[in-house]
Structure formats: structure tokens, C-alpha cells
C-alpha positions in Angstrom: -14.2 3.9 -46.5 -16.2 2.0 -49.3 -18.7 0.9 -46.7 -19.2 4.0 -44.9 -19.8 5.5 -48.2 -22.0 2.6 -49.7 -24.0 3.5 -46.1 -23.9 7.2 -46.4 -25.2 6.8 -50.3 -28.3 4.8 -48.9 -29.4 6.8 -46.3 -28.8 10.4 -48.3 -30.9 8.3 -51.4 -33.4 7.3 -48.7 -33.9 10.8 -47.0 -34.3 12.4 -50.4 -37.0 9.9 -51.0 -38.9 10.7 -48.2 -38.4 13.9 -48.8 -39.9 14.3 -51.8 -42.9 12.4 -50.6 -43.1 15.9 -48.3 -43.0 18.6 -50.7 -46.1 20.4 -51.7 -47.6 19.5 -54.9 -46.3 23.1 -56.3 -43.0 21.9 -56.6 -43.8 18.8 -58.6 -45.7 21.3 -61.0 -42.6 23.7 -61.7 -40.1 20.9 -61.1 -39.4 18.2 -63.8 -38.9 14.7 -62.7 -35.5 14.2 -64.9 -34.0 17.1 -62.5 -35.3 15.1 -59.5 -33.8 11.6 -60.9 -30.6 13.5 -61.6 -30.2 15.4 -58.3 -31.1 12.1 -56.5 -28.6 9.1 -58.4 -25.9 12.0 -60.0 -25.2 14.2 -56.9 -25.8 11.4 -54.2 -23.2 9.8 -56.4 -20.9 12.5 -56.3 -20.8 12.4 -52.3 -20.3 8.7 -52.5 -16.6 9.9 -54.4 -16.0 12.4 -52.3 -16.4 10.2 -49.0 -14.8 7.4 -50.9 -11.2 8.9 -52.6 -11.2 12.6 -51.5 -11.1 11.6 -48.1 -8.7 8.6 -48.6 -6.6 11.0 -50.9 -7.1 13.7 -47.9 -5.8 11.7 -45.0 -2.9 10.5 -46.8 -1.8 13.6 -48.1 -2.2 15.2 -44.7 -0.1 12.6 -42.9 2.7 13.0 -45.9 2.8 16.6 -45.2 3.2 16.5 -41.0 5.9 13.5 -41.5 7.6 15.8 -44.7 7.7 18.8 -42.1 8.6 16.7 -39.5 11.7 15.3 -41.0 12.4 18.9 -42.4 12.1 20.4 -39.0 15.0 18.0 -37.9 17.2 18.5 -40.8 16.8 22.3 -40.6 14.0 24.5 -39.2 14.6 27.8 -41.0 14.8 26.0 -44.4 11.3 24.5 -43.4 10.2 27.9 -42.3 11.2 29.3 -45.8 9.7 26.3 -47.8 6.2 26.1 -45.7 5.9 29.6 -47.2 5.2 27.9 -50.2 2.1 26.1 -48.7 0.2 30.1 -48.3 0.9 30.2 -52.1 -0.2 27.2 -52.9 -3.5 27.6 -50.6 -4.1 31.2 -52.3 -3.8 28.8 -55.7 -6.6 26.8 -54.4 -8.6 29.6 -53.4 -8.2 31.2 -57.2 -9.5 27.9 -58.7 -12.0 26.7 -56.2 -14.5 28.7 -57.1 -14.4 28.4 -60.5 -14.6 24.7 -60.1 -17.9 24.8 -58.5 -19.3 26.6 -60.7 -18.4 24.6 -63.5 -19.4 21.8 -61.7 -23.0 23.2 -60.9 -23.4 24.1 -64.7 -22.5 20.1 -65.5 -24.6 18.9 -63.2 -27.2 21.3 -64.3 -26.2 20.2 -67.8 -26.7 16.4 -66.5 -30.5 17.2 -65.5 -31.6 18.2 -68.6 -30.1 15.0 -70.1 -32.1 13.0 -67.5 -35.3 15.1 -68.4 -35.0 15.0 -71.7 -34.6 11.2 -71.8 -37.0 11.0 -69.4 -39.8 12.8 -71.2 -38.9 11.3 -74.7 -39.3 7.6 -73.3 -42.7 8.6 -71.5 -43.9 10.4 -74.7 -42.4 7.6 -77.2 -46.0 7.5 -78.0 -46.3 11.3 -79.0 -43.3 11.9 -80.4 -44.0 9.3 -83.2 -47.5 10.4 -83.6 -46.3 13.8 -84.9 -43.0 12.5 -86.2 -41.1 14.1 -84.0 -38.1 12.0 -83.6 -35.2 14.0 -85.4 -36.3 17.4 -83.8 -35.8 15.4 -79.9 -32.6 13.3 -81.5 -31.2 17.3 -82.3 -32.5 19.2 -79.3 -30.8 15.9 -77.3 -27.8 15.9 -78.6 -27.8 19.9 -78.3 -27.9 18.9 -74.4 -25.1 16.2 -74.9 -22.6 18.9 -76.2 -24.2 21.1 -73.7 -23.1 18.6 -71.2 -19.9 17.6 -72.8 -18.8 21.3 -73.2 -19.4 21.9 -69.1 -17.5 18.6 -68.6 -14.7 20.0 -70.0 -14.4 22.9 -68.3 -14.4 21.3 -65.3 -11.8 18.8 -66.8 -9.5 22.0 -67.7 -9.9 24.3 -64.7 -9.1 20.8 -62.7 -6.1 20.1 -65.1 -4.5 23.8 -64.4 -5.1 24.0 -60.8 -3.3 20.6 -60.4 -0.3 22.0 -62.8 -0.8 25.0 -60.6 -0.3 23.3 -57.3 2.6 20.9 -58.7 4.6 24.0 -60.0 4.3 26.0 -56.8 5.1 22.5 -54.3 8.3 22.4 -56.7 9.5 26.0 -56.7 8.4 25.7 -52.9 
């Protein structure tokens, strides 16, 4: 798994690249460069986890479940009919949180690309900045960004936290 992700992080870095090398000037104009950096290392990084443990975590999880049913099927079928009952709750459960999720996680990576842009400007503009003195109003409006960031981590961090106690409460009543 580590080395079809470490393969499937190159190439995706490597299309974006060239990609970018495609687009029209226009976008370069009414894009910033911190939100390119950011979409091209943070989310190229977050399919590198998700084809790295997700999957692992997926594959295992979905082999426990079809030996668990097995072995419940054998011991008694209308208990497993009663208890795999549980499994529509617990995908309704998903479905309640899952969207929530991504949006939090949108807004954090959103969050994320200001932070790259911001750092990204304030190192090319070092020059400018201490010219006009500048450097408590970027050290505020960055930090501004780093609690904007910290606060949409968090959310994320929640939401995840209760849809897991969600899922754990309805497997165990199940």
C-alpha cells in the first residue's frame, strides 16, 4: 500500500504540474500561488492517507464484517438477521455526518491555503513589509489565519470524534 501510494502521490503531484503549465494566464492573475502550493503538497497529501490507511483500515474491516456474519450465520441466522439491522442504522449514521465532514474539511483546507499564501507573500515581500514596518500588522492578520485554521481543524476533529462514538454506540446496541 505505501508504495502504490508513494506512486499515486507522484504522478497526481506531476499531472498537477503539467497542468498548471496549461492554464491560461487569467487564472494565475485571480489565483494566488499559496492556494496553488497548498492544493498541490496539502490535498495530494491527503490522497496519499487515504490510499495509504483508509484503504488498509477498509479492507480489514470489510473482511471482519463477512467472517463476523459468517460465523453468526452458523450460530443463528435470524439473530444475524435482527443484528445486521443494525448495520442500516449505522450507515444512516454515516450518511448524517458525512457531509458535515466534508465540509469542514473543505473549510480547513481552505483555511490551509491562506496559511500557505500568506507565508508565501510575507517571505517574497520580506523586503516591503520592513520598508513600511509592517511586520506586527502580517504577524496579527497571520495568526488570525492560524486560529482560522485551528478553529476549522477542530471541527473536523469533533464532528469525526461523534460520528465514531456514533458508530461504536449503534455497533454495540446492534
Amino acid at each position: 500500500f505505501f508504495k502504490v501510494s508513494n506512486a499515486v502521490m507522484c504522478a497526481l503531484r506531476g499531472q498537477m504540474h503539467d497542468h498548471l503549465l496549461r492554464l491560461p494566464m487569467a487564472f494565475f492573475e485571480g489565483t494566488k500561488a499559496g492556494q496553488v502550493q497548498a492544493r498541490i503538497m496539502g490535498d495530494v497529501d491527503a490522497v496519499q492517507m487515504l490510499t495509504t490507511s483508509a484503504l488498509l483500515m477498509l479492507l480489514t474491516d470489510l473482511f471482519s464484517i463477512l467472517l463476523m456474519l459468517g460465523f453468526m450465520m452458523y450460530l443463528s441466522w435470524p439473530l444475524t438477521v435482527i443484528g445486521a439491522g443494525s448495520l442500516l442504522v449505522l450507515t444512516m449514521v454515516f450518511r448524517v455526518f458525512d457531509r458535515r465532514l466534508v465540509s469542514a474539511a473543505r473549510s480547513g483546507r481552505q483555511c490551509y491555503g491562506r496559511i500557505a499564501e500568506d507565508l508565501q507573500e510575507g517571505v517574497a515581500g520580506i523586503r516591503e513589509i520592513k520598508a513600511f514596518v509592517a511586520e506586527s500588522r502580517r504577524g496579527e492578520v497571520f495568526a488570525r489565519r492560524l486560529r482560522d485554521y485551528a478553529g476549522a481543524n477542530l471541527r473536523v476533529g469533533l464532528l469525526g470524534s461523534v460520528s465514531r462514538l456514533a458508530s461504536l454506540l449503534v455497533a454495540a446496541l446492534g
